[in-house]
matplotlib code that plots the C-alpha trace (Angstrom):
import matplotlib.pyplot as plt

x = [13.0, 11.7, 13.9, 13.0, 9.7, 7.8, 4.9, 1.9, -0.2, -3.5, -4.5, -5.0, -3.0, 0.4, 3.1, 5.6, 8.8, 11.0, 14.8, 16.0, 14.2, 11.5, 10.7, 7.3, 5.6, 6.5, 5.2, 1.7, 1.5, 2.0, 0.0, -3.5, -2.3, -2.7, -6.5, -7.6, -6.9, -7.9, -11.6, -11.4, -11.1, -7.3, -4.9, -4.5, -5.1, -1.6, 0.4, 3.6, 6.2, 9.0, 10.9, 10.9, 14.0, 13.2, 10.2, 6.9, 3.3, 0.7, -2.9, -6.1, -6.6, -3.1, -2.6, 0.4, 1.1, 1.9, 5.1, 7.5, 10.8, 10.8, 13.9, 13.2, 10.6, 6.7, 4.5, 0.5, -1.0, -4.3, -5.4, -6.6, -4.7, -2.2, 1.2, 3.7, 7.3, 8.7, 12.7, 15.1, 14.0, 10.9, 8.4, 5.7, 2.6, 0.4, -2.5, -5.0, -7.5, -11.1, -13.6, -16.2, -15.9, -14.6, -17.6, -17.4, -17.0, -14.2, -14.3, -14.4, -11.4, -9.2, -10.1, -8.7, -5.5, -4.8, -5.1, -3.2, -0.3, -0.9, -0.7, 2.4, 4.3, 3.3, 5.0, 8.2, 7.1, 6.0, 2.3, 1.1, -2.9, -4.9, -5.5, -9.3, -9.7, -5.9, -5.5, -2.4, -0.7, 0.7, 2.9, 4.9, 8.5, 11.0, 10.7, 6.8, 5.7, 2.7, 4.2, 3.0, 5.3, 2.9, 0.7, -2.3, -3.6, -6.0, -8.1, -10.6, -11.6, -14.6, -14.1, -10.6, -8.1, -4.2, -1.9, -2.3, 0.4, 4.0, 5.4, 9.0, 11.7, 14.8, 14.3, 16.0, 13.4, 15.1, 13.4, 9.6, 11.1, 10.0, 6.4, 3.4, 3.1, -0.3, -1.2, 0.0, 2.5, 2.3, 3.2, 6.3, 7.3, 9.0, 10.8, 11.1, 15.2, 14.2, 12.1, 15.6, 13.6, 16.5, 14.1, 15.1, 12.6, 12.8, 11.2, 8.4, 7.9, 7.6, 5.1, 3.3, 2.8, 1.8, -1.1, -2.1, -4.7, -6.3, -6.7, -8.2, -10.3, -12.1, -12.8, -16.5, -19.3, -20.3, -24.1, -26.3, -25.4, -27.7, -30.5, -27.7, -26.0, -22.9, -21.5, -21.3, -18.1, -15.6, -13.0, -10.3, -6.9]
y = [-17.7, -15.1, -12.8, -12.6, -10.3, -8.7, -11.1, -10.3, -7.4, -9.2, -12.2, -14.8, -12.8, -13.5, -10.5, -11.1, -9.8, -10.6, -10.3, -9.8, -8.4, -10.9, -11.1, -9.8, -13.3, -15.3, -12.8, -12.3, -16.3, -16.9, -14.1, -15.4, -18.4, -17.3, -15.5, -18.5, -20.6, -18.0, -18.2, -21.7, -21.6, -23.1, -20.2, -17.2, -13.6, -12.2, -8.7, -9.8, -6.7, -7.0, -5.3, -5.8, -5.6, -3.1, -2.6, -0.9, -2.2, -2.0, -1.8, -2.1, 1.6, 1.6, 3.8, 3.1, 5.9, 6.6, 4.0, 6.7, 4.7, 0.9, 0.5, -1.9, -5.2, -4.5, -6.5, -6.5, -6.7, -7.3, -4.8, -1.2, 1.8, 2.7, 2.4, 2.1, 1.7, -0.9, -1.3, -1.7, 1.0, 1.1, -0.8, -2.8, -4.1, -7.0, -7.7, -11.2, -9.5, -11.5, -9.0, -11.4, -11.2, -7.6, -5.5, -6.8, -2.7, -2.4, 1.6, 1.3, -0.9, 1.4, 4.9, 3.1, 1.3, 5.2, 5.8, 3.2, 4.8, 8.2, 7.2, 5.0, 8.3, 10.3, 8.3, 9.2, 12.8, 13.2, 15.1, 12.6, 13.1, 12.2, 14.4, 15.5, 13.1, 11.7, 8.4, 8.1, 9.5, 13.0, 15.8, 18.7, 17.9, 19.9, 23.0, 23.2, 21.1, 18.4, 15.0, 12.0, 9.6, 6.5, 4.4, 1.9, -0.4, -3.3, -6.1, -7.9, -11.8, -13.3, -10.6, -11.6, -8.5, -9.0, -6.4, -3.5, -0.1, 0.9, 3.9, 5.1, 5.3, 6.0, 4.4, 5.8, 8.7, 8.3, 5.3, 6.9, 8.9, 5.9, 6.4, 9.1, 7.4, 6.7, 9.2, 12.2, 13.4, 16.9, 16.3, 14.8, 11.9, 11.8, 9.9, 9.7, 10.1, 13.1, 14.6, 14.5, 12.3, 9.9, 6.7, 3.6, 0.3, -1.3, 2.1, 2.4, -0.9, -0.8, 2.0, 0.5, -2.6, -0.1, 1.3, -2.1, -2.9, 0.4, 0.1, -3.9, -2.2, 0.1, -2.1, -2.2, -1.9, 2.0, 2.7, 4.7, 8.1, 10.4, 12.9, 15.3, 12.5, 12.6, 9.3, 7.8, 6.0, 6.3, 8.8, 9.0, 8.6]
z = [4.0, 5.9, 8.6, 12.0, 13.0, 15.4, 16.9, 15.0, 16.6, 15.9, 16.8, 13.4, 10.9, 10.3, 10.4, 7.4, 6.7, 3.8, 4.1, 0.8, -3.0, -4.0, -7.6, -8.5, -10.2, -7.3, -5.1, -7.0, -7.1, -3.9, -2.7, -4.7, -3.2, -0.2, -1.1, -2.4, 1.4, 3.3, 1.4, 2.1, 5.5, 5.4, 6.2, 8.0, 7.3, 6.1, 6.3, 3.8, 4.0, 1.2, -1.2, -5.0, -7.8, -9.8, -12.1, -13.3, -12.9, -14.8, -13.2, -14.9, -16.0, -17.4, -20.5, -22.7, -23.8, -19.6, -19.9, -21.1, -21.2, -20.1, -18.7, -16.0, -16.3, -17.1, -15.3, -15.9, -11.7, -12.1, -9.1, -9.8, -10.7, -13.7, -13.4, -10.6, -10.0, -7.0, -6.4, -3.3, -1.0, -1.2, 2.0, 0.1, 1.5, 0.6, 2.0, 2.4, 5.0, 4.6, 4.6, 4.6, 8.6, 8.1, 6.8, 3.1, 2.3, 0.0, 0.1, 3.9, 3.1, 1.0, 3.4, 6.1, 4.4, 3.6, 7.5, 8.2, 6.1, 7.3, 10.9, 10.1, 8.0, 11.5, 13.9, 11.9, 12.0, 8.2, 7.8, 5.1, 4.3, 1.4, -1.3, -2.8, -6.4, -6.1, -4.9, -2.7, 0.6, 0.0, 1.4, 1.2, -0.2, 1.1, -1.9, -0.3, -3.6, -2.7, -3.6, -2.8, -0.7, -0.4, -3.7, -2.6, -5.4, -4.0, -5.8, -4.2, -4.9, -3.1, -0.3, 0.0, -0.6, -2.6, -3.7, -0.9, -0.8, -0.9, 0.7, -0.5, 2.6, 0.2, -3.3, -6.2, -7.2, -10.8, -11.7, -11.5, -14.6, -17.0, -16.4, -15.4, -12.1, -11.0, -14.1, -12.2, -14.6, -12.7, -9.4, -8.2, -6.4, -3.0, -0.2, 4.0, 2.8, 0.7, 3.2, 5.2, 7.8, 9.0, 9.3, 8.5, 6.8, 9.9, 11.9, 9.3, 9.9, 13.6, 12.7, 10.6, 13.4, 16.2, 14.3, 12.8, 15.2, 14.9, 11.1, 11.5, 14.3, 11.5, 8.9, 9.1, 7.0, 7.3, 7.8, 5.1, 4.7, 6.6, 5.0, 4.0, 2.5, 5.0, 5.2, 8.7, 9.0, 11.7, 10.3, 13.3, 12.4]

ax = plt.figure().add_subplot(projection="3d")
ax.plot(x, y, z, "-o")
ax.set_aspect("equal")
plt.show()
């Protein structure tokens, strides 16, 4: 049962909240449920916001010998990335968006899901940005170290997107300790909490549903890059 919500900022796609820890398999069935009647024309686009019980997941470029000490459950994801931790704390993000009526460009996609974030993390005052060849949202911690505070993984079935980010309000930072996270075993992990940015879930999540339009409003295919090979896609943040 789901807790009460804001209206959904867009037309079409439902807004979802979850109340309490949902366990990762029923969450990854029900989501590819959820692909599979979207692509058949018999559900709604869906933004699903929950929490998980803690444990690690494995992506599809996952090395083993990047799961350092299993303490918590293991669970193969099927989208892209390595490894990643999820546990009380921590905002996740799954998303069914149909890019079949959305610019069927999946890297469009993923530069504008990191916007999405950024734009979020700035409401509450945090100067997220992407990093140059990392995947991820990043910032300074508060010892001036860049540390990345937000992870995206996405798979995309017959234009139809499941799995999506998570960005870390006040999980226990201990538990990324069992694995290289994302493969970046030399830069560390943060939080809003550790930032000493007194935010709450339910204030990243307000962010995150003020800047939702914006991010829908961008998903588009982008043109051919131009004779210098610039790429012409909308950019603002």
């Amino acid at each position: 049962m789901t807790s009460p919500a804001p209206s959904s900022p867009m037309p079409n796609i439902e807004w979802r909240v979850e109340p309490s820890p949902v366990d990762y398999p029923d969450a990854l069935t029900d989501m590819e449920a959820r692909c599979a009647a979207i692509f058949a024309g018999e559900a709604q686009e869906r933004v699903w916001l929950l929490e998980h019980p803690p444990l690690y997941t494995a992506g599809t470029s996952a090395s083993a010998d990047e799961l350092l000490d299993p303490r918590f459950p293991v669970h193969d994801a099927g989208r892209g990335g390595r490894y990643t931790y999820h546990g009380p704390g921590q905002r996740i993000g799954y998303l069914n968006i149909d890019l079949r009526e959305r610019g069927k460009d999946v890297r469009n996609f993923v530069h504008h899901l990191e916007g999405w974030m950024i734009d979020a993390l700035g409401e509450l005052g945090i100067a997220a940005r992407r990093a140059e060849g990392r995947i991820g949202i990043w910032t300074n911690d508060r010892q001036g170290r860049e540390a990345k505070i937000g992870a995206l993984g996405i798979r995309v079935r017959r234009w139809v997107t499941l799995h999506g980010f998570s960005i870390n309000v006040d999980p226990d930072l201990s538990h990324f300790g069992g694995i290289v996270p994302c493969g970046l075993a030399e830069y560390p992990v943060t939080s809003i909490a550790a930032l000493g940015v007194k935010a709450s879930m339910v204030e990243l999540d307000a962010a995150l549903h003020t800047h939702f339009p914006a991010f829908i409003g961008r998903l588009r295919r982008c043109p051919a890059p131009d004779e210098a090979g610039v790429e012409q896609c909308d950019m603002r943040r």
